[in-house]
C-alpha positions as CSV (number, residue, x, y, z in Angstrom):
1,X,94.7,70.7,102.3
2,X,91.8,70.7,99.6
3,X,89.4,73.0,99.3
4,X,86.9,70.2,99.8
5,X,88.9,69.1,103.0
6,X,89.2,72.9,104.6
7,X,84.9,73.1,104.1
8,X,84.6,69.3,106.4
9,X,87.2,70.6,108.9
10,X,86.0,72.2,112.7
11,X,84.6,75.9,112.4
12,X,88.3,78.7,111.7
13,X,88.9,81.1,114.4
14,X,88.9,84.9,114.7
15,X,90.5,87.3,117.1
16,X,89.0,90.9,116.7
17,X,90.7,93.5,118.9
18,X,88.6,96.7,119.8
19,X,85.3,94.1,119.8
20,X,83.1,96.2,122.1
21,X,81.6,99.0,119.7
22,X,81.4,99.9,116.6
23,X,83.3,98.0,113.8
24,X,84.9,95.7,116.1
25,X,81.8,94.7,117.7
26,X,79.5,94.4,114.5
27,X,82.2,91.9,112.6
28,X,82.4,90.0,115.8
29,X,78.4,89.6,115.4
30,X,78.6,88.6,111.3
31,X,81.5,86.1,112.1
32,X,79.1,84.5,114.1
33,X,76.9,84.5,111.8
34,X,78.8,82.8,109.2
35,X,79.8,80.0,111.8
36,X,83.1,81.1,113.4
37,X,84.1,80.9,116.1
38,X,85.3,84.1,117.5
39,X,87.1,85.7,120.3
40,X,86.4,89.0,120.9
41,X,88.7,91.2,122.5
42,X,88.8,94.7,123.9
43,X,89.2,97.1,127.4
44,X,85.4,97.4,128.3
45,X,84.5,94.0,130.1
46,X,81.2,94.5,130.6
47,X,80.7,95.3,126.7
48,X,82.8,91.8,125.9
49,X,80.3,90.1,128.6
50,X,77.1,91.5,127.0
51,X,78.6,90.4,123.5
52,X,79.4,87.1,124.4
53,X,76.3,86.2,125.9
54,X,74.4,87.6,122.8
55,X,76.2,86.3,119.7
56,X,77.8,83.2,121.4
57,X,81.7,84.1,121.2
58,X,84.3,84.1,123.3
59,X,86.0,87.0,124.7
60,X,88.9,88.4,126.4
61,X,89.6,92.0,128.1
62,X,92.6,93.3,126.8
63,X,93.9,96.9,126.1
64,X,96.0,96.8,123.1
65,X,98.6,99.3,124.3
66,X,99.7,97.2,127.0
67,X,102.5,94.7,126.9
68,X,101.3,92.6,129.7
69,X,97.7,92.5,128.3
70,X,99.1,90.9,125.0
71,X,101.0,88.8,126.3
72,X,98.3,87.5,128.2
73,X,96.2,87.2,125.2
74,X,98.9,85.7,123.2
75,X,99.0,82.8,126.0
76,X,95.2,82.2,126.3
77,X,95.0,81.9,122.2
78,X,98.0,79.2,122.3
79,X,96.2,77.5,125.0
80,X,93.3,77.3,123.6
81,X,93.6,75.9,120.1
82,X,94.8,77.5,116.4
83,X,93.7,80.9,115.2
84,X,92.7,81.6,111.5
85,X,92.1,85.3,111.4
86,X,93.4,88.6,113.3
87,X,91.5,91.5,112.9
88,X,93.4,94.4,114.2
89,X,90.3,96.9,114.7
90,X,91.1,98.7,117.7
91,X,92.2,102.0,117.3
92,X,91.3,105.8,117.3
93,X,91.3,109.8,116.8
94,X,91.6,111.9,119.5
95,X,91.3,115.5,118.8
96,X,90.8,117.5,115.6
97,X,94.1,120.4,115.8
98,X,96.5,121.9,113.7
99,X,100.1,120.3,113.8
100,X,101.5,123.3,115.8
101,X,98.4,123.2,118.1
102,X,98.0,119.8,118.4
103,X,98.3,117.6,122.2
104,X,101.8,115.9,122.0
105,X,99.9,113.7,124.2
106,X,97.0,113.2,121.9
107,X,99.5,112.2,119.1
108,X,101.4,109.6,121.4
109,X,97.9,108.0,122.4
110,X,96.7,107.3,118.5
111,X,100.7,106.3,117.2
112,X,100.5,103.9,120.0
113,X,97.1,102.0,120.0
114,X,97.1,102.6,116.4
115,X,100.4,101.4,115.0
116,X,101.9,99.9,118.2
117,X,98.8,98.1,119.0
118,X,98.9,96.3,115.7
119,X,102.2,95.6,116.1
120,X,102.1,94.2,119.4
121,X,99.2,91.5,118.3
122,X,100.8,90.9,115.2
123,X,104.1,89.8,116.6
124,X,102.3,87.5,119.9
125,X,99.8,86.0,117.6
126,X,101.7,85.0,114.6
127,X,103.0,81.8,116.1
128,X,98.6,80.9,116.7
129,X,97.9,82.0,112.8
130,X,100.7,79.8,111.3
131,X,99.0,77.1,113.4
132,X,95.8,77.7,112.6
133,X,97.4,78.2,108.5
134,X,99.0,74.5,108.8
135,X,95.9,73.3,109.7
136,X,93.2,74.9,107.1
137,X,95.5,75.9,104.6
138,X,95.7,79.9,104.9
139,X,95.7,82.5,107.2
140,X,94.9,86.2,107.5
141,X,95.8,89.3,109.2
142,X,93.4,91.9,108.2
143,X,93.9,95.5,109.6
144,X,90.9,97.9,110.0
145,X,92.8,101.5,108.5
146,X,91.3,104.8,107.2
147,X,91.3,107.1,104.4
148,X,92.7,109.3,106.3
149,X,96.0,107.0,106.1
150,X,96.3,107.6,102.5
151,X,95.0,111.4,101.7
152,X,96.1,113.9,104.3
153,X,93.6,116.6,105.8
154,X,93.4,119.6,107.5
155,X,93.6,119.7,111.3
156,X,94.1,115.3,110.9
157,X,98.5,115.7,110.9
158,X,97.9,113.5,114.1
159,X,95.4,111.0,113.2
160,X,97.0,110.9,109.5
161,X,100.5,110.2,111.1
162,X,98.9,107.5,113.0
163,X,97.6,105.9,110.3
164,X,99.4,106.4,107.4
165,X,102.3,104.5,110.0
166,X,99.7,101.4,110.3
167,X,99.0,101.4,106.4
168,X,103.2,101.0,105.7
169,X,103.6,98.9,108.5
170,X,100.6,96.3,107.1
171,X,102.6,96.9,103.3
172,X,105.5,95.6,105.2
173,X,104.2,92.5,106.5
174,X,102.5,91.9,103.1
175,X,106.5,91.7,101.9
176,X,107.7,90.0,105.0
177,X,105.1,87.1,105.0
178,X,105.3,86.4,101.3
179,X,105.9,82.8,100.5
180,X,103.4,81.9,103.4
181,X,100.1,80.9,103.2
182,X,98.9,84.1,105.0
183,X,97.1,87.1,103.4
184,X,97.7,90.4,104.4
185,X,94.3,92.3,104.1
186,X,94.0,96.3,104.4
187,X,90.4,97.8,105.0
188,X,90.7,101.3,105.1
189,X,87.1,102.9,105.2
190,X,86.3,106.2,104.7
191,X,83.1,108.2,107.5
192,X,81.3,105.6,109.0
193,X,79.1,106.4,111.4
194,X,79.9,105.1,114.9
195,X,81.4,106.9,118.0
196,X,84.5,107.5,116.0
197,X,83.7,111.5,116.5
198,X,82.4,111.0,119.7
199,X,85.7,109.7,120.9
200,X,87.9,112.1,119.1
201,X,85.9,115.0,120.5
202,X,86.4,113.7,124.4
203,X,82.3,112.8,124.3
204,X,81.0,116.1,123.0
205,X,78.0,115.1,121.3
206,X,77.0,117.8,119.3
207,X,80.1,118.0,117.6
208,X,80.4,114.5,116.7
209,X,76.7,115.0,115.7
210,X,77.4,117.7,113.5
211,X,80.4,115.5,111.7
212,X,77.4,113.7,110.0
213,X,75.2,115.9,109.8
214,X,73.1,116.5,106.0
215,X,75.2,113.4,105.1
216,X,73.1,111.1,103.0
217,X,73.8,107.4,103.8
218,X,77.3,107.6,105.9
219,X,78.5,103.9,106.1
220,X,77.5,101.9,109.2
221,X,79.9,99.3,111.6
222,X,78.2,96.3,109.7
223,X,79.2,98.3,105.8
224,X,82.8,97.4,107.0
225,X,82.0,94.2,108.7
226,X,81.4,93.1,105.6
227,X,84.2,93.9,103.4
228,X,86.3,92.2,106.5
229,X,84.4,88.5,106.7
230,X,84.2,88.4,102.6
231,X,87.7,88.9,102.5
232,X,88.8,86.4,104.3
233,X,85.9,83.8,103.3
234,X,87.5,84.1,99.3
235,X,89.4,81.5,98.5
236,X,92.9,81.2,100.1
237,X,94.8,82.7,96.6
238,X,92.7,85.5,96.6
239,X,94.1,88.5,98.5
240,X,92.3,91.7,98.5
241,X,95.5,93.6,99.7
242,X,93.8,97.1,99.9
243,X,89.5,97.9,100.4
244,X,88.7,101.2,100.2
245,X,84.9,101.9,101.3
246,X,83.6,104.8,101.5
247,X,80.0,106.4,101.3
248,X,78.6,107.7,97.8
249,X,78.5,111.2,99.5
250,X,82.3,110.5,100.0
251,X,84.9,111.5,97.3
252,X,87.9,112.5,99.9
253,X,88.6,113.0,103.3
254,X,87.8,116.8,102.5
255,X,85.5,116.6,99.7
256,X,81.9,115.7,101.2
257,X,78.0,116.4,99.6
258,X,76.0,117.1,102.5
259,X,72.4,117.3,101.2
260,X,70.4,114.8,98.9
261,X,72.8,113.2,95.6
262,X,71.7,114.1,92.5
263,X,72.3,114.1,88.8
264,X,73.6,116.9,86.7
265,X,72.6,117.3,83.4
């Protein structure tokens, strides 16, 4: 298919898991914006309803760690038509400990939303993307990471496990899917602002406050929206395997200006 052809043909699709908040919710809103069609999908209904009713998509309630959910949602995207992107967003921290201190049952809750969750929508919806790659010519799985699964920190062993897993487990579908027309995308942002903290500390607000606190300019949801939609809207034999974002203030997980930037000298 030409390039010419793909730009006359009906509006690509896009499946964002973890749609309700934050980073899922704000590329749900800028697919829309470009003119995809989009469904959204995530545990919180009412978020999904409110979402869809705003922006236009479509949604389904699904909770990535559950087999039954998936393969629900792997049976309304085949019955609905070709998909063109998967954005595996959903995911999470939950708690900041030491790896001696930390819950067992913390650590089990972020491998498996974070690295079996991907792995669940990657294997029921790859069947829909090389559909929906037939048709417009290419195909993407993008996978929202972190930082924090490429530079270990202090008191993160769990949340670092978690997601240094998803980052080899997206390197290893970039290797498995070569010679298709799908790219393999990575987007691994650094501190965005967001209930992120307000999740990992079980709703404590003042501590996820103070996570950002002094920070000049943390990135937003719609910072990392972006990278995602101008990834996949390059053209098809451009693959930006790996996007680091992170704010100015940012140089590591660990090393953080809090207080206004400035030059030396």
């Amino acid at each position: 298919m030409t390039q010419q052809t793909a730009e006359k043909a009906a509006p690509r699709r896009a499946l964002v898991t973890g749609a309700s908040s934050g980073i899922g919710e704000a590329t749900v809103r800028l697919f829309r914006e470009h003119g995809w069609e989009v469904v959204a999908v995530a545990r919180r209904e009412d978020r999904l309803r409110a979402l869809a009713d705003e922006t236009g998509a479509s949604w389904f309630r699904a909770d990535v760690t559950s087999d039954a959910d998936i393969e629900a949602l792997r049976r309304h995207v085949e019955e609905t038509g070709p998909l063109h992107v998967l954005v595996n967003n959903a995911g999470g921290a939950f708690g900041l400990d030491t790896v001696e201190e930390g819950s067992l049952d913390d650590w089990q809750r972020m491998y498996d939303v974070n690295v079996l969750g991907t792995k669940r929508a990657v294997s029921a919806l790859l069947p829909s993307l090389r559909r929906g790659a037939d048709e417009a010519g290419s195909g993407d799985i993008v996978t929202i990471t972190s930082i924090a699964g490429h530079i270990a920190y202090e008191k993160g062993g769990g949340y670092n496990a978690a997601k240094f897993a998803q980052h080899a487990l997206v390197a290893a579908l970039r290797l498995e899917l070569n010679g298709e027309p799908l790219r393999v995308v990575e987007i691994a942002p650094g501190m965005v602002k967001t209930d992120f903290s307000l999740v990992r500390f079980d709703g404590d607000q003042a501590r996820a406050d103070a996570v950002y606190e002094g920070v000049v300019a943390p990135l937003t949801a719609d910072d990392v929206a972006e990278a995602v939609v101008h990834a996949v809207e390059l053209p098809p034999h451009v693959n930006l395997d790996l996007v680091t974002v992170k704010p100015v203030a940012q140089a590591q997980p660990y090393k953080l200006t809090r207080g206004e930037l400035t030059t030396r000298g």
